[in-house]
PDB file of N, CA, C and O in Angstrom, chain B, residues numbered from 101:
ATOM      1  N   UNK B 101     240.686 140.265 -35.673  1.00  0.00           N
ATOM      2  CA  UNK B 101     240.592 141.558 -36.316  1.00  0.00           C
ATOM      3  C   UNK B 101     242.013 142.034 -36.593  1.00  0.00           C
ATOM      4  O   UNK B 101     242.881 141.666 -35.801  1.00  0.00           O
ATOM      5  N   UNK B 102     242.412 142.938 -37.798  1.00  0.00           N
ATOM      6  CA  UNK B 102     243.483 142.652 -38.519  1.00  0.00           C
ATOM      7  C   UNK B 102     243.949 144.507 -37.914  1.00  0.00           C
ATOM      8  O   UNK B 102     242.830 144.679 -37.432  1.00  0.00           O
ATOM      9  N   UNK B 103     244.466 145.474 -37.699  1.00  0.00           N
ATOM     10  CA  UNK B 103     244.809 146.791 -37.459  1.00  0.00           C
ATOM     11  C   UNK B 103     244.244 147.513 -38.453  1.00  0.00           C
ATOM     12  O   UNK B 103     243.591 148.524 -38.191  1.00  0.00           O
ATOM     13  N   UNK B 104     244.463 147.001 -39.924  1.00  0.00           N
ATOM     14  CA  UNK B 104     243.928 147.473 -41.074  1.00  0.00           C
ATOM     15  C   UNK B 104     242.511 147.687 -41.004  1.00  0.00           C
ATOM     16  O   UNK B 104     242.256 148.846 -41.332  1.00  0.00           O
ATOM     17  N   UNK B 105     241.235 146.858 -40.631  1.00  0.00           N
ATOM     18  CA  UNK B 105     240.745 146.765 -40.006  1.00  0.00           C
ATOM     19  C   UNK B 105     239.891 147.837 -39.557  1.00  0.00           C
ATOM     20  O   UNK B 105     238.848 148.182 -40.112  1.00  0.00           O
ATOM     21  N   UNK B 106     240.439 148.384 -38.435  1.00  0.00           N
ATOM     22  CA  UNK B 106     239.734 149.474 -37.510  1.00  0.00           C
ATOM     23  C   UNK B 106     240.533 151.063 -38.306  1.00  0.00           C
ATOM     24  O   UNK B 106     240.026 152.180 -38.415  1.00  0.00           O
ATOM     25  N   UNK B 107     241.893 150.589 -38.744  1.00  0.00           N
ATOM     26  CA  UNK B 107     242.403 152.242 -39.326  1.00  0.00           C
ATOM     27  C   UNK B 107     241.049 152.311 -40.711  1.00  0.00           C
ATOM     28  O   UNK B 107     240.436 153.376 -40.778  1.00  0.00           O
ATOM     29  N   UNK B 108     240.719 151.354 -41.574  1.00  0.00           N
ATOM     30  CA  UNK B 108     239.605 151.849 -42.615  1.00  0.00           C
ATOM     31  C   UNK B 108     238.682 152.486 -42.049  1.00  0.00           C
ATOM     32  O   UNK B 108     238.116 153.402 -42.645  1.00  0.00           O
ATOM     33  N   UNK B 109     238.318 152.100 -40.679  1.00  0.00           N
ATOM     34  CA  UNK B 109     237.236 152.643 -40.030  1.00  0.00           C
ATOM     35  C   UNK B 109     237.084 153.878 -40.416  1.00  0.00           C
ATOM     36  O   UNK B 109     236.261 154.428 -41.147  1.00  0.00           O
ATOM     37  N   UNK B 110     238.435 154.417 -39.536  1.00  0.00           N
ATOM     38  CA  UNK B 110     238.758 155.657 -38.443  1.00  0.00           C
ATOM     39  C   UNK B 110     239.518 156.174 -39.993  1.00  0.00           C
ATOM     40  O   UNK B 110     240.202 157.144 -39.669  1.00  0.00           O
ATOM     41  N   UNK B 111     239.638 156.005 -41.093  1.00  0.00           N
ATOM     42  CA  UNK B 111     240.215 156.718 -42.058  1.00  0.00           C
ATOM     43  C   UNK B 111     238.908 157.560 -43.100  1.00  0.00           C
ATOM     44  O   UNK B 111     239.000 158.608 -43.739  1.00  0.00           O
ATOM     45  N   UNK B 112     237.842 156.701 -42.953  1.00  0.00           N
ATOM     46  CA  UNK B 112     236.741 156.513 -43.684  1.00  0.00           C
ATOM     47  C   UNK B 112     236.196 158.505 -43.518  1.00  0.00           C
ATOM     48  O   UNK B 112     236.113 159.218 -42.518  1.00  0.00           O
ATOM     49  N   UNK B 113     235.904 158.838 -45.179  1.00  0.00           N
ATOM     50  CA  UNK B 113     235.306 159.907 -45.432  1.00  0.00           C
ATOM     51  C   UNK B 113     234.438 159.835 -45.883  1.00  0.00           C
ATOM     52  O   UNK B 113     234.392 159.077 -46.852  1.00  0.00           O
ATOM     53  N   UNK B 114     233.025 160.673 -45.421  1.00  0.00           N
ATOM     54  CA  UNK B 114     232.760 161.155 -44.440  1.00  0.00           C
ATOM     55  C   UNK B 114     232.667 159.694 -43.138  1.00  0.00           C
ATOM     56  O   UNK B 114     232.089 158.610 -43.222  1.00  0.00           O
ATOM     57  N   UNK B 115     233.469 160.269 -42.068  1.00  0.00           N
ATOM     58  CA  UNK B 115     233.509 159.074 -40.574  1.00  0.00           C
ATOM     59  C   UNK B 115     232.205 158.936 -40.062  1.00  0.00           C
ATOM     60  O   UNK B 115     231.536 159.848 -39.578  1.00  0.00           O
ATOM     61  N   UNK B 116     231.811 157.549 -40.211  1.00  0.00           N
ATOM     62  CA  UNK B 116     230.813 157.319 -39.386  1.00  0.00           C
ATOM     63  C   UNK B 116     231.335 156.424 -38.227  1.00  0.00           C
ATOM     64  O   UNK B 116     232.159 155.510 -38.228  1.00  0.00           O
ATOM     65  N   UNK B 117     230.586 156.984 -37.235  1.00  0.00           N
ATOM     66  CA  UNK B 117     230.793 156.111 -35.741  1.00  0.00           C
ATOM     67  C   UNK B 117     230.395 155.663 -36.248  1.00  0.00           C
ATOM     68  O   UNK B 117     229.754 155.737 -37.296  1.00  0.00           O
ATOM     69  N   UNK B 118     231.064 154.278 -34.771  1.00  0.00           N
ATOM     70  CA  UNK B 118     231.195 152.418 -35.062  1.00  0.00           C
ATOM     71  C   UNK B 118     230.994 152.377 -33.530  1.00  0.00           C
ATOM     72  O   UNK B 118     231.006 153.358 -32.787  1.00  0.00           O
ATOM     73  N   UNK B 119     230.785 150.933 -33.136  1.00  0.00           N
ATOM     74  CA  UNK B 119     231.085 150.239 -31.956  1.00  0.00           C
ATOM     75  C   UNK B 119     231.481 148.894 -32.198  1.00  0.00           C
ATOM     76  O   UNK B 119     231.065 147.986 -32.918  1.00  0.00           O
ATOM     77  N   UNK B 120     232.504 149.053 -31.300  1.00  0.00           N
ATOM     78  CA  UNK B 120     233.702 147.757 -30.900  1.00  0.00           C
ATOM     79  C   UNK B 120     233.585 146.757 -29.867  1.00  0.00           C
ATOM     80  O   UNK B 120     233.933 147.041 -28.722  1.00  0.00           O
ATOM     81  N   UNK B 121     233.002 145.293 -30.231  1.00  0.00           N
ATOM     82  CA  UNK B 121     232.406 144.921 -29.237  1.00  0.00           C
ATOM     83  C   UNK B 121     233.398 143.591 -28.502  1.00  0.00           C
ATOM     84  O   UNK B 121     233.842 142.803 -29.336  1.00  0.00           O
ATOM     85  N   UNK B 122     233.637 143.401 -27.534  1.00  0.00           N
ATOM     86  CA  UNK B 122     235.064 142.578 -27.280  1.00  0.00           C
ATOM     87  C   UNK B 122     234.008 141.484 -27.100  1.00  0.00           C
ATOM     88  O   UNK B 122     232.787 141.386 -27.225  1.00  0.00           O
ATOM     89  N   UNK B 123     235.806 140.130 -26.488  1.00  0.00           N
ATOM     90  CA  UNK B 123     235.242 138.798 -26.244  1.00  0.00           C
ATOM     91  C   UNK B 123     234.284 138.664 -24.952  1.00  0.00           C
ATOM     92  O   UNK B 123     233.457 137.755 -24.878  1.00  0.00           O
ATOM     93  N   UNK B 124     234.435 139.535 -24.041  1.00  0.00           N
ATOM     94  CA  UNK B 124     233.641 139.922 -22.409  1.00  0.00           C
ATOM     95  C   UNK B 124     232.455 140.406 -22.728  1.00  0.00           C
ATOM     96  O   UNK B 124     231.625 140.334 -21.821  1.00  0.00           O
ATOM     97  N   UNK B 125     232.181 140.776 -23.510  1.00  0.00           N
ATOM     98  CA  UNK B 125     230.195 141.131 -23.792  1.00  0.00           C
ATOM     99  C   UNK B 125     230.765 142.925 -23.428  1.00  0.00           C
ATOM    100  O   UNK B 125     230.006 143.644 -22.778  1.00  0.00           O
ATOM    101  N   UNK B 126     231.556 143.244 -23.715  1.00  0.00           N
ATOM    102  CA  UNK B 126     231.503 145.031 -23.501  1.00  0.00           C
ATOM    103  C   UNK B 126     231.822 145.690 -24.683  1.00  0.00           C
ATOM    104  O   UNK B 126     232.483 145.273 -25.634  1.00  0.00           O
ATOM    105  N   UNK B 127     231.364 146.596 -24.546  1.00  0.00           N
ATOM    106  CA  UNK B 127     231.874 147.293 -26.140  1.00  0.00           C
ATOM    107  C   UNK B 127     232.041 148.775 -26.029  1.00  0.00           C
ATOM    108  O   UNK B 127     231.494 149.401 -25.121  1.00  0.00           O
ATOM    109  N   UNK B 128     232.821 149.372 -26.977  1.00  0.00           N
ATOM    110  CA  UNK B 128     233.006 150.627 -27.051  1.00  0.00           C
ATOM    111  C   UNK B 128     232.637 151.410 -28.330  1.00  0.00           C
ATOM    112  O   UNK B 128     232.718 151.001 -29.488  1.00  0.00           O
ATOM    113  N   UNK B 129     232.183 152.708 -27.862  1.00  0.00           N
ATOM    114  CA  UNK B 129     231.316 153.390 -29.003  1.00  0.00           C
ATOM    115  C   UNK B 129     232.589 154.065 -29.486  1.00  0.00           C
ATOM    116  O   UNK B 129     233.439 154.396 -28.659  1.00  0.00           O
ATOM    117  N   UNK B 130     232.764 154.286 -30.780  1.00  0.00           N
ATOM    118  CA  UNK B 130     233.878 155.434 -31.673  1.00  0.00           C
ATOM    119  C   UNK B 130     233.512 156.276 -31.923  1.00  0.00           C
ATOM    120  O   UNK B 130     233.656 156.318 -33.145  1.00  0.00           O
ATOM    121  N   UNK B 131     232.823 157.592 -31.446  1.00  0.00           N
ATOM    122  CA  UNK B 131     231.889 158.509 -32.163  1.00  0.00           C
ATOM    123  C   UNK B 131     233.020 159.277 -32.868  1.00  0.00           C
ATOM    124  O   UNK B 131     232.470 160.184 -33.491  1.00  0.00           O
ATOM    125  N   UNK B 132     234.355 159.326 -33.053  1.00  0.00           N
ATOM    126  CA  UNK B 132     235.078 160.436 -33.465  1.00  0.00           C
ATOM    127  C   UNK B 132     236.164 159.910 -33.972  1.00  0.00           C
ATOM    128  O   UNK B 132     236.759 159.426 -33.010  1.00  0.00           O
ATOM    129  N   UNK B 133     237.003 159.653 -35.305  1.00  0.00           N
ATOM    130  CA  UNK B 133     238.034 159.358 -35.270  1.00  0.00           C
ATOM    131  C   UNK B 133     239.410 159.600 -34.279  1.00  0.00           C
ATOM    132  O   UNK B 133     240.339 158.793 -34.252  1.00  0.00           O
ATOM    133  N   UNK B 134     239.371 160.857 -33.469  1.00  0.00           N
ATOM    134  CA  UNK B 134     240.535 160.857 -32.554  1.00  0.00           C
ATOM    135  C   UNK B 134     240.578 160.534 -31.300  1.00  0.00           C
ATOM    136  O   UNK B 134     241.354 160.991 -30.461  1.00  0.00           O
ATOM    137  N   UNK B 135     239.146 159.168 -31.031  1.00  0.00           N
ATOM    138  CA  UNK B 135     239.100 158.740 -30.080  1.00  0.00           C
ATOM    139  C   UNK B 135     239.653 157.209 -30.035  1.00  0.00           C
ATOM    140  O   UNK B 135     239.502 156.379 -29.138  1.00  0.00           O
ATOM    141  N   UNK B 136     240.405 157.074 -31.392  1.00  0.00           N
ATOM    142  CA  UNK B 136     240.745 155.665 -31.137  1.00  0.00           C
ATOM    143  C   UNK B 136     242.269 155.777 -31.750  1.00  0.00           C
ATOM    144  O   UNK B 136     242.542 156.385 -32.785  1.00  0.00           O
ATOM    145  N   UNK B 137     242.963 155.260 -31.135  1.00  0.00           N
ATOM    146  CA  UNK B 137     244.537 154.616 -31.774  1.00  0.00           C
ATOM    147  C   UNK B 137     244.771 153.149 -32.436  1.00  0.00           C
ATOM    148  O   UNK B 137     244.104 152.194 -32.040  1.00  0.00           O
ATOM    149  N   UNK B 138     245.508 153.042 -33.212  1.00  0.00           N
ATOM    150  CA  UNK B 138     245.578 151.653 -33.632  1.00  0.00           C
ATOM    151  C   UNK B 138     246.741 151.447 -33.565  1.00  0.00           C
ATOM    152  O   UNK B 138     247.349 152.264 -34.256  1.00  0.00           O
ATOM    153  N   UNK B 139     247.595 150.517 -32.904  1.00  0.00           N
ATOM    154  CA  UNK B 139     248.820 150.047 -32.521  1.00  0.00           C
ATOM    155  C   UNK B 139     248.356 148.181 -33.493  1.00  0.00           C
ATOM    156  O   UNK B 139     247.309 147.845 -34.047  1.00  0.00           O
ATOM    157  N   UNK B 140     249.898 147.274 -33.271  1.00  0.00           N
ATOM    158  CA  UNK B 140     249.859 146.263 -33.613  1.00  0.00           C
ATOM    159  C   UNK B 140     249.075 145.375 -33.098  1.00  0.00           C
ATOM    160  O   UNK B 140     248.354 144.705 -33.837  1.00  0.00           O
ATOM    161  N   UNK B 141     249.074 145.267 -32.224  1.00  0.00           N
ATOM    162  CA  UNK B 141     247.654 144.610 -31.356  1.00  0.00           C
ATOM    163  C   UNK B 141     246.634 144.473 -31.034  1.00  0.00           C
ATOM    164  O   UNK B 141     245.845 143.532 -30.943  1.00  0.00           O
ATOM    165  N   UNK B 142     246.645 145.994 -30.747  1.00  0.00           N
ATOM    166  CA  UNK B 142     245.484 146.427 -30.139  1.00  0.00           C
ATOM    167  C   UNK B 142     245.050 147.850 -30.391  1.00  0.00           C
ATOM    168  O   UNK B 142     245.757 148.387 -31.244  1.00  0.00           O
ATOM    169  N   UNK B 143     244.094 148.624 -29.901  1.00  0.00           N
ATOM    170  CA  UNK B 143     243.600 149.866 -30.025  1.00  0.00           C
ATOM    171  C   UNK B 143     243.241 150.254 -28.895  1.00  0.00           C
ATOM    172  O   UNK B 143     242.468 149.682 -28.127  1.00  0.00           O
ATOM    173  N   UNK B 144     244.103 151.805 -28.671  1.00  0.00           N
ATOM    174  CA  UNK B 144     243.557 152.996 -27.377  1.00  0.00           C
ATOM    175  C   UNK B 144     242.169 153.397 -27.699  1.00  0.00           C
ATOM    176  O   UNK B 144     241.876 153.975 -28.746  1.00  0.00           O
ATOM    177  N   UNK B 145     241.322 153.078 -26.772  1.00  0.00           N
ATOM    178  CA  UNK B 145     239.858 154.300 -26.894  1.00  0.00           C
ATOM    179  C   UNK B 145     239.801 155.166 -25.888  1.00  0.00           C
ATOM    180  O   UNK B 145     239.774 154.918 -24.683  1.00  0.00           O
ATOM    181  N   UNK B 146     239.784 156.172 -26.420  1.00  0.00           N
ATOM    182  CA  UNK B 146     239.618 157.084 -25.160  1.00  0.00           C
ATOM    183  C   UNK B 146     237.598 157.119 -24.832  1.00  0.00           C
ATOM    184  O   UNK B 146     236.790 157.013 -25.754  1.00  0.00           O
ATOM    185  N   UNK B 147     237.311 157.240 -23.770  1.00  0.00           N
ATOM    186  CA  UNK B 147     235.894 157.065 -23.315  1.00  0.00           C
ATOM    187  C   UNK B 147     235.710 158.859 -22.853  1.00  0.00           C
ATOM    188  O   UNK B 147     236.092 159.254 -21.751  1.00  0.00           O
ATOM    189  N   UNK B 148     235.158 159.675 -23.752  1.00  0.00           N
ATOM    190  CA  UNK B 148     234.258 160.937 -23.729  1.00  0.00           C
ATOM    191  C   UNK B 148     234.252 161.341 -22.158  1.00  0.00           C
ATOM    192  O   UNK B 148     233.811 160.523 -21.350  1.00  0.00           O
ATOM    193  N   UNK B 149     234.591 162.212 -21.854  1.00  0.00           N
ATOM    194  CA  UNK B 149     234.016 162.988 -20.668  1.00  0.00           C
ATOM    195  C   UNK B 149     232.603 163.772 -21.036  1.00  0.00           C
ATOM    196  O   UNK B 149     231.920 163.933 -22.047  1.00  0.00           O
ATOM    197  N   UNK B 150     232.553 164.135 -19.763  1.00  0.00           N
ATOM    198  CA  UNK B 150     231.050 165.170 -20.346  1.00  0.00           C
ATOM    199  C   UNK B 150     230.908 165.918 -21.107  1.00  0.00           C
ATOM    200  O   UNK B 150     229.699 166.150 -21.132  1.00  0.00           O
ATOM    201  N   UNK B 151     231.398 166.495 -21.805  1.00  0.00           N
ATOM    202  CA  UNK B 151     231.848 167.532 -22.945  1.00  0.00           C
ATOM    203  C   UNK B 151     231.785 166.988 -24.168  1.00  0.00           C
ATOM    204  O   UNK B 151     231.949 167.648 -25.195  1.00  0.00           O
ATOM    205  N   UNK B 152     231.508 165.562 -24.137  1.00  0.00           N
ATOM    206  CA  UNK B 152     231.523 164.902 -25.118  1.00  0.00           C
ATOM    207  C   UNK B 152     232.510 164.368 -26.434  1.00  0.00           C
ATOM    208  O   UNK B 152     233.657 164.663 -26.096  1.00  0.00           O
ATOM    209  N   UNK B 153     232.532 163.991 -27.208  1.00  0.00           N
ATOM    210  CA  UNK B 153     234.197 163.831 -28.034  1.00  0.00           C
ATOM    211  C   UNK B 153     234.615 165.108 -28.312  1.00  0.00           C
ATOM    212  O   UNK B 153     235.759 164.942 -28.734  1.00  0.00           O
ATOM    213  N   UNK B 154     234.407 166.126 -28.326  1.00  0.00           N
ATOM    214  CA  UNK B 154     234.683 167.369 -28.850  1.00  0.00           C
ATOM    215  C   UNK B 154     235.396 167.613 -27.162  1.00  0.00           C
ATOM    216  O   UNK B 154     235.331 168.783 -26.786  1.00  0.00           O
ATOM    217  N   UNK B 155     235.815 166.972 -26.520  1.00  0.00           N
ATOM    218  CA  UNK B 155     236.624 167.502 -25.089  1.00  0.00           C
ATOM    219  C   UNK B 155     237.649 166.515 -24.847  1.00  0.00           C
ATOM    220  O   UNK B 155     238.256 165.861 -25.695  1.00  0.00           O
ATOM    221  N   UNK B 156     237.806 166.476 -23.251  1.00  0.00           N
ATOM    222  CA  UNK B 156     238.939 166.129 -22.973  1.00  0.00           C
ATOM    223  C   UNK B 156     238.505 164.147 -22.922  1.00  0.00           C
ATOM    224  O   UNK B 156     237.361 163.752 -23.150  1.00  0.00           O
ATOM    225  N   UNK B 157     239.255 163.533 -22.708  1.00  0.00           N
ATOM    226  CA  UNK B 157     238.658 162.109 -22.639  1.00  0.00           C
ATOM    227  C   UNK B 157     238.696 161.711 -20.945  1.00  0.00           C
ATOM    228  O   UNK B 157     239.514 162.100 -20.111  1.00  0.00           O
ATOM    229  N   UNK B 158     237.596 160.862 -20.768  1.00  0.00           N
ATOM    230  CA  UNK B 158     237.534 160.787 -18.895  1.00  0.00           C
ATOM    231  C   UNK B 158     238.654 159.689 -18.759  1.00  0.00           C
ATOM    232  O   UNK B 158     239.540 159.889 -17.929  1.00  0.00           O
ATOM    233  N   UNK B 159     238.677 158.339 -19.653  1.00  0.00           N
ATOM    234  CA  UNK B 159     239.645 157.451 -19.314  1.00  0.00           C
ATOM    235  C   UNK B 159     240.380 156.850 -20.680  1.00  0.00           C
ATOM    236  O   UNK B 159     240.234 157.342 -21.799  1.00  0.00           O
ATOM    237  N   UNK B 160     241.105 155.824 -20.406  1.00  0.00           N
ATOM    238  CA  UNK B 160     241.281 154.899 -21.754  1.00  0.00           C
ATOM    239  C   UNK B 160     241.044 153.724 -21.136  1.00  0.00           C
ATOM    240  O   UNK B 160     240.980 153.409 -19.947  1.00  0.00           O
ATOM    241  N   UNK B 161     240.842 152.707 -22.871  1.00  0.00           N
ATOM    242  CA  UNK B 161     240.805 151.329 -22.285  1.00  0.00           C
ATOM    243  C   UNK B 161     241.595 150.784 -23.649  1.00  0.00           C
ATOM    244  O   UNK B 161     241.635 151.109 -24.836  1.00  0.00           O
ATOM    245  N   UNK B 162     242.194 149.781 -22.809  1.00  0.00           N
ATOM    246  CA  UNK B 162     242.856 149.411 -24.586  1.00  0.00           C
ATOM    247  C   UNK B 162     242.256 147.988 -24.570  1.00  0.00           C
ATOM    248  O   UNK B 162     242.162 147.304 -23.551  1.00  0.00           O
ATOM    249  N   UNK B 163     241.754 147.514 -26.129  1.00  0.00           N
ATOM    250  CA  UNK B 163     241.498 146.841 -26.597  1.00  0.00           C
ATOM    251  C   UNK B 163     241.916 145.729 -27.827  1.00  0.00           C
ATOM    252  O   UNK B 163     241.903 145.905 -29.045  1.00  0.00           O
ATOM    253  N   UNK B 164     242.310 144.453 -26.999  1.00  0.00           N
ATOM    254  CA  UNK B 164     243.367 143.670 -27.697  1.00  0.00           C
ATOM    255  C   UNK B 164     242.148 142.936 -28.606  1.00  0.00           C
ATOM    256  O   UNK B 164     241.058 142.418 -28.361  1.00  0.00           O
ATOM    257  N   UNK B 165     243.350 143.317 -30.339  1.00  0.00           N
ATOM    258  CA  UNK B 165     242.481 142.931 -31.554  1.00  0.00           C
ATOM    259  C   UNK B 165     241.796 141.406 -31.259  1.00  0.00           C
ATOM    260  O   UNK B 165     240.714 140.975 -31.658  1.00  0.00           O
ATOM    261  N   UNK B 166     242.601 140.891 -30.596  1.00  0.00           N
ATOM    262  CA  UNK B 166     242.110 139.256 -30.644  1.00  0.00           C
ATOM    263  C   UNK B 166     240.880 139.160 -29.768  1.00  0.00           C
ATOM    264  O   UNK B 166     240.161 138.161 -29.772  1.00  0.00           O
ATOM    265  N   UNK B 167     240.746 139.803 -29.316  1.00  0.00           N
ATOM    266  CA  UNK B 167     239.138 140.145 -28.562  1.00  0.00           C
ATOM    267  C   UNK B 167     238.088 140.868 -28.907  1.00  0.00           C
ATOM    268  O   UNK B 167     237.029 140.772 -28.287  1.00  0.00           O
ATOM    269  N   UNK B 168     238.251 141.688 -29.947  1.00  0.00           N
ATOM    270  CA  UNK B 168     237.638 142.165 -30.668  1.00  0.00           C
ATOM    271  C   UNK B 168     236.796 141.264 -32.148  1.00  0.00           C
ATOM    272  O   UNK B 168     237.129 141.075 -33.318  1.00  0.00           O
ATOM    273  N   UNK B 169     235.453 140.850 -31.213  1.00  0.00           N
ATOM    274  CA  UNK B 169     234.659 139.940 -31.771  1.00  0.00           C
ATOM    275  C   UNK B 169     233.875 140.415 -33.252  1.00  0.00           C
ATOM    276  O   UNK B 169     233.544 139.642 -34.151  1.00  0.00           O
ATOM    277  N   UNK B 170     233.682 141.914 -33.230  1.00  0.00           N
ATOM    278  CA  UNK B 170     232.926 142.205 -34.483  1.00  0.00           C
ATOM    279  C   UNK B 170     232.653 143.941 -34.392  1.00  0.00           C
ATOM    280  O   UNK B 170     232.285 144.345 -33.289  1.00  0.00           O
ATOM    281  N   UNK B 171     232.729 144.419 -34.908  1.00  0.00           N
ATOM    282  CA  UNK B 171     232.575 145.966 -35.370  1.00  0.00           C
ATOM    283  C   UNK B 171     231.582 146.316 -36.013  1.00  0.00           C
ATOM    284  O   UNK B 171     231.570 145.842 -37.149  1.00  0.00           O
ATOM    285  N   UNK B 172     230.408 147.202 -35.662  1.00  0.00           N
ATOM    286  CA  UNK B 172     229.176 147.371 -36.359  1.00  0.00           C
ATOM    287  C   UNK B 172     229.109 149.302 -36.366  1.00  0.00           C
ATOM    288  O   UNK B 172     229.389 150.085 -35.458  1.00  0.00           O
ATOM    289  N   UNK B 173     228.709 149.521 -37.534  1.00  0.00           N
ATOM    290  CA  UNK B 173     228.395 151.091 -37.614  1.00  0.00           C
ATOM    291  C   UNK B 173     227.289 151.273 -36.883  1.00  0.00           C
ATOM    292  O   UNK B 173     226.345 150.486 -36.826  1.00  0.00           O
ATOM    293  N   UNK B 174     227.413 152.575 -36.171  1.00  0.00           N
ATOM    294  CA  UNK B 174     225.664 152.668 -35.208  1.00  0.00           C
ATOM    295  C   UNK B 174     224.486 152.378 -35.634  1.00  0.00           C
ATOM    296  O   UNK B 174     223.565 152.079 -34.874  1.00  0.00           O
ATOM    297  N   UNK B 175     224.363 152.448 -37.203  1.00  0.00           N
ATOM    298  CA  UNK B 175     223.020 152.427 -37.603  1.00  0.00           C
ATOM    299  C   UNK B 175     222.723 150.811 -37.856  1.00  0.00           C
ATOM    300  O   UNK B 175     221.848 150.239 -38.506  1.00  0.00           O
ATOM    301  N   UNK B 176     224.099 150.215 -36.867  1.00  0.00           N
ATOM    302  CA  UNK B 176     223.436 148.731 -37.353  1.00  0.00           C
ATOM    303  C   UNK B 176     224.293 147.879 -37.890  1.00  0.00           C
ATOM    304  O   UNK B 176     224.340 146.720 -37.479  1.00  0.00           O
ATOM    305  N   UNK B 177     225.306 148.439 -39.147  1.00  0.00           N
ATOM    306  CA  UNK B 177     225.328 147.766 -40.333  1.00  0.00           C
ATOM    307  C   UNK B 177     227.127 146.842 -39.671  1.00  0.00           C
ATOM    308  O   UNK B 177     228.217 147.218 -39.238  1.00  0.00           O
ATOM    309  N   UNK B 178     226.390 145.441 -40.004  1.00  0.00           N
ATOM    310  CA  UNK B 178     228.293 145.020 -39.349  1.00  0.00           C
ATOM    311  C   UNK B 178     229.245 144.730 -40.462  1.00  0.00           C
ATOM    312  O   UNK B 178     229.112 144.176 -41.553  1.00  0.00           O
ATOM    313  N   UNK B 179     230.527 145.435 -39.660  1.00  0.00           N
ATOM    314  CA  UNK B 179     231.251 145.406 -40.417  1.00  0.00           C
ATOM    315  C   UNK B 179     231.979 143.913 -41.215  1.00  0.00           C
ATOM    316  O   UNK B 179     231.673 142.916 -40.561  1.00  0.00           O
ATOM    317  N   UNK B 180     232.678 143.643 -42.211  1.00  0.00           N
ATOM    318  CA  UNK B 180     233.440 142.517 -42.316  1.00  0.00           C
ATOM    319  C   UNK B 180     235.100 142.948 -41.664  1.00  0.00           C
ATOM    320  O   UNK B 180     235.613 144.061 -41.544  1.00  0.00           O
ATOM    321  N   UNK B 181     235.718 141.384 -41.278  1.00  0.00           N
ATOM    322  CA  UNK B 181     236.416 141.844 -40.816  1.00  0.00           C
ATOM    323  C   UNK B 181     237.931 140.824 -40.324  1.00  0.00           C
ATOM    324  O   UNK B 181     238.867 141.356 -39.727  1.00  0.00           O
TER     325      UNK B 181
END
């Protein structure tokens, strides 16, 4: 997965959440564009506290592009990539 990539995501008007699914079988939901960073490598997600994306974030996890197996919008649809 290329940086370009996940910024179309997270640039995309109107933003639809995505989920990011790595090489370990785990994945992370994007419900919000300012829950994800895109660096050269890899990408910060911040993971929602209870308050939901509209709050503070409970943790991060960063996620190296080369593990990042495939990107699908919630309703399903996968991304190319």
């Amino acid at each position: 997965m290329k940086p370009e990539d996940i910024l179309g995501l997270l640039r995309a008007r109107p933003f639809e959440p995505f989920r990011i699914h790595m090489s370990d079988g785990s994945a992370f939901v994007i419900r919000h564009p300012e829950l994800a960073m895109v660096a050269q490598s890899k990408v910060l997600v911040g993971i929602p506290g209870p308050k939901g994306p509209e709050g503070p974030v409970e943790r991060t996890v960063f996620c190296a592009l080369i593990h990042i197996t495939r990107v699908e919008k919630l309703d399903g649809t996968p991304q190319q990539g």
